[in-house]
C-alpha positions, 0 to 999 in steps of 0.5 A, spaced: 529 492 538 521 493 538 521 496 531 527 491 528 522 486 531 516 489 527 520 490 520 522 483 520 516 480 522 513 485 516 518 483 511 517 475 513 509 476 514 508 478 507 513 474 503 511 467 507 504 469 510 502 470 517 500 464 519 507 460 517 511 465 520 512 462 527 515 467 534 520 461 534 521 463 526 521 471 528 526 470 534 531 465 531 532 469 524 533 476 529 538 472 533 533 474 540 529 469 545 523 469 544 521 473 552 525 478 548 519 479 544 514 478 548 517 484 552 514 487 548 508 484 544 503 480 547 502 474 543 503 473 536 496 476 535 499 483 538 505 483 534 500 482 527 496 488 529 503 492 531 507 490 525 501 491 520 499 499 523 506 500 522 506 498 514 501 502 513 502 508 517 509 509 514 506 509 506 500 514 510 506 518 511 510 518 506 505 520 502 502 526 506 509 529 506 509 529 499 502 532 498 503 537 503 509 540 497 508 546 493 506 542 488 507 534 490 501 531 485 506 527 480 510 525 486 505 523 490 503 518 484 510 516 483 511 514 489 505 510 490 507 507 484 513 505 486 511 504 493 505 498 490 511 495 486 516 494 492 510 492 497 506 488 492 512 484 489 513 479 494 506 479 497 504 473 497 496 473 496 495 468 503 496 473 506 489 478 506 486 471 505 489 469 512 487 475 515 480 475 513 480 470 516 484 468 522 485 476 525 479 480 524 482 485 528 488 486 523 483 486 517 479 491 521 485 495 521 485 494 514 478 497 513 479 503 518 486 505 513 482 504 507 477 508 508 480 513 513 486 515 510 487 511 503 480 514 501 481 522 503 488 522 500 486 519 494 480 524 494 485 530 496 490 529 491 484 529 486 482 536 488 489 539 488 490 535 481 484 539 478 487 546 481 493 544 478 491 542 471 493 535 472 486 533 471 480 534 469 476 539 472 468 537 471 470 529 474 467 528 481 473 527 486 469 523 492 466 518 486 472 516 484 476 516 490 471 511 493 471 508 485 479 508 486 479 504 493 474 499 490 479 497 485 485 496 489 480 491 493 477 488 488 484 484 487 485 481 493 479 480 493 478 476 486 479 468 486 482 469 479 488 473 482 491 468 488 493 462 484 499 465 483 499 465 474 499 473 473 502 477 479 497 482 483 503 487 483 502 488 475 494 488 476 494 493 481 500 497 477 495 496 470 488 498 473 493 505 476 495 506 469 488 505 466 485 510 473 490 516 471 490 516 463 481 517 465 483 523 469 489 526 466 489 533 462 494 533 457 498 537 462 498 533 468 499 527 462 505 530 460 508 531 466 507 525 469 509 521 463 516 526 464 517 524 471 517 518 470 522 518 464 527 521 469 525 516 474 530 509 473 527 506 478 520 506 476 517 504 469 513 509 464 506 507 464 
């Protein structure tokens, strides 16, 4: 029950915002009483900690697995791309915005995932690219990975992004697209555009 609870409150938290999500809301969609929620969470701030950590960790997984593959640099950005597509369509923008602003704790949990795990695994990917001739040797792994986090940010962050007109998703997939064809080799292009190709579910950037 705590990880349906958790699920739902994901889905609901990033469609609708965290603070027009009610436990009245979560309770009655799941078809539970409210103390069946606060069997296991606290309060509302609890289950926005609880639920946020369980996102982030479950992408932190999946990519880690995937790295740890004989290969897995083109898989990796593969499924970060399709991830980014499926966890950005629905996002609402409120919802960083809220989250700055009304549960610093969950936003410090955001700022540890950033720089603690996002960071290392991009930088890691970058080193195994390079030794499997993906991408460019002579480019600076740690430069670019704290390069990388800060334009993933940098959309959240901007006002020119949170009226609605262009989608964060296609910005975010756009600056990702604009990031790998800097640091591609020939090679590393060529397969990534091959992957792709072969992946219907995903689109050829």
């Amino acid at each position: 029950m705590r990880d349906k609870i958790l699920d739902h409150a994901i889905e609901q938290f990033t469609r609708f915002g965290v603070r027009s999500v009610t436990m009245d809301d979560i309770a009655r969609n799941l078809g539970i009483s409210k103390k069946t929620i606060y069997q296991d969470f606290t309060d509302k701030k609890d289950l926005v900690n609880s639920a946020f950590r369980k996102m982030l960790s479950q992408d932190h997984q999946h990519l880690s697995a995937m790295l740890d593959g004989e290969d897995g640099v083109i898989e990796n950005l593969l499924y970060t791309s399709q991830a980014m597509r499926e966890r950005m369509t629905d996002l609402n923008p409120m919802v960083i915005i809220e989250i700055q602003k009304y549960y610093p704790e969950t936003w410090g949990i955001f700022q540890d995932f950033k720089e603690n795990v996002i960071r290392r695994d991009i930088f890691n990917v970058l080193e195994k690219g390079k030794k499997l001739g993906y991408f460019r040797p002579e480019i600076d792994s740690d430069i670019l990975s704290r390069i990388r986090v800060n334009q993933i940010n940098s959309v959240f962050e901007s006002q020119e992004f949170r009226d609605g007109t262009i989608k964060i998703v296609d910005v975010q997939l756009e600056m990702m697209d604009h990031f790998l064809h800097g640091i591609f080799t020939e090679k590393g292009r060529e397969a990534y555009k091959s992957k792709k190709e072969n992946n219907p579910t995903d689109r050829v950037l």
